[in-house]
C-alpha positions as CSV (number, residue, x, y, z in Angstrom):
1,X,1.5,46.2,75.0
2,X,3.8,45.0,72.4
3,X,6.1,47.2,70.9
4,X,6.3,46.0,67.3
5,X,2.3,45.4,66.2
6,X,2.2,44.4,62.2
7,X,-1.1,45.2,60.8
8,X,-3.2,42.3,59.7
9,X,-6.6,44.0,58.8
10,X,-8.2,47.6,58.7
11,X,-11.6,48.9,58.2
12,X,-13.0,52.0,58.6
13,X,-13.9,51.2,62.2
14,X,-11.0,48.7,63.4
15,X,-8.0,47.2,63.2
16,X,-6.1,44.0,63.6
17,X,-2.7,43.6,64.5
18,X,-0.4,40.9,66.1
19,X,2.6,40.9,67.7
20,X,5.5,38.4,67.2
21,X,6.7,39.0,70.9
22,X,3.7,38.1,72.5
23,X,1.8,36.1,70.6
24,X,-1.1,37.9,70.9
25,X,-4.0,39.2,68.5
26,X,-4.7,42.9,69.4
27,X,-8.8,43.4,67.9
28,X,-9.2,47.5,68.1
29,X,-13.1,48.1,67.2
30,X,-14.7,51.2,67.8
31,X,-14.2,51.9,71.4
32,X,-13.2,48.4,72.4
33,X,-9.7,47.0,72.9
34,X,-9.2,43.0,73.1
35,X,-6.1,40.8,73.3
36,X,-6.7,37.4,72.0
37,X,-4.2,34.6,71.0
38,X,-5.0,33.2,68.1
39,X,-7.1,30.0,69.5
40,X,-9.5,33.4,71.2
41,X,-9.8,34.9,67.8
42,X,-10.7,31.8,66.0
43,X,-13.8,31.3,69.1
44,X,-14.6,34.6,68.7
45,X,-14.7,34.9,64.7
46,X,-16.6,31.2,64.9
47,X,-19.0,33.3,68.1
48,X,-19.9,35.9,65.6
49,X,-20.7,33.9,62.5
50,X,-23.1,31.7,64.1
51,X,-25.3,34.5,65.7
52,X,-29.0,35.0,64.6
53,X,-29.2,38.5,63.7
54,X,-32.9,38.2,62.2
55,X,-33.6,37.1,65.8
56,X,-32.3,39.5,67.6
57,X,-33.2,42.2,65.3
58,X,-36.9,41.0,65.8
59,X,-36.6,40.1,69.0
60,X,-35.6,43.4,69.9
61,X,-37.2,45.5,67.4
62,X,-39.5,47.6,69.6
63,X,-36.0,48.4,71.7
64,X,-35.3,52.3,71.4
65,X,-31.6,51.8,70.8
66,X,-30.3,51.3,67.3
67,X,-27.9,48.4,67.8
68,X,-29.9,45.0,68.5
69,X,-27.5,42.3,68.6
70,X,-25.7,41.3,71.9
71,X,-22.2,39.7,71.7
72,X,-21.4,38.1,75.0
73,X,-18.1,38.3,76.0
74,X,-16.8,36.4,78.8
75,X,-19.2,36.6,81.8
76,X,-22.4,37.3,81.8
77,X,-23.1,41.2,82.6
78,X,-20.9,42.0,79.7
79,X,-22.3,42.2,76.4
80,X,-21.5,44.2,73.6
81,X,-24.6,45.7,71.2
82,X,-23.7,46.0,67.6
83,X,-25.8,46.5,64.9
84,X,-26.1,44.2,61.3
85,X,-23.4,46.8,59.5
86,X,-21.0,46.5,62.6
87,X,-21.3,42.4,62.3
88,X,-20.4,42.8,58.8
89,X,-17.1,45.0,59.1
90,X,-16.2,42.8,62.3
91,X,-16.6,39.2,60.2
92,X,-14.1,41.1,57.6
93,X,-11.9,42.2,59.7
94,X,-11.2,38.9,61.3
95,X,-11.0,37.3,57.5
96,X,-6.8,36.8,58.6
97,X,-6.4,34.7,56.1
98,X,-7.5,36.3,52.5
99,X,-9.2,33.3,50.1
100,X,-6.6,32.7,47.0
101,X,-7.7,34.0,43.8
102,X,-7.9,31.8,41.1
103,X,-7.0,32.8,37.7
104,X,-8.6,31.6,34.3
105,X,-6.6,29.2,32.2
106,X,-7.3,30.1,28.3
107,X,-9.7,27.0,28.2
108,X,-11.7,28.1,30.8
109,X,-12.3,31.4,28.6
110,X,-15.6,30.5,26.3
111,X,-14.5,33.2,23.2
112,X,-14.2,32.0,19.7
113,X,-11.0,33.6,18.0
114,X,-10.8,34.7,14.8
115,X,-7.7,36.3,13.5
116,X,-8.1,38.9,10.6
């Protein structure tokens, strides 16, 4: 465990951190604790986007339990079940790198002004 973790994402349910000494992503979610370098968090990030949730909702929508959607992780009798919401705060908390806001130039702004 590394002693100096800086904070790279928070949601209500998780938290991202990494730590210089290590190298290592430390993904906290819910109950689960995983430490990933960043190659691991990339494969994991790229794991969860490309999953079929209208499958597995369907697939297991007569299933009593409320989360539907199996993450594999690493060997095959270990799989975590998260629901839609859950696949949503986990692709946001793995957003590392925040897209850059553009601003609008004065052109860009379609306003005729008149001055009094």
């Amino acid at each position: 465990m590394c002693k100096s973790l800086n904070i790279i994402s928070r949601s209500k349910n998780g938290t991202v951190t990494f730590c210089n000494h290590s190298k290592l992503f430390q993904l906290i979610f819910n109950n689960l604790c995983f430490e990933l370098y960043e190659w691991e968090l990339e494969a994991l990030k790229s794991y969860i986007e490309e999953l079929d949730l209208a499958y597995w909702e369907n697939q297991l929508k007569h299933w009593s339990q409320q989360r539907k959607i199996p993450i594999s992780v690493g060997k095959k009798h270990f799989i975590i079940l998260v629901n839609r919401e859950e696949i949503s705060e986990l692709l946001s908390l793995l957003q590392l790198h925040q897209p850059k806001i553009e601003f609008l130039k004065y052109k860009d702004i379609d306003y005729q002004f008149i001055e009094n």
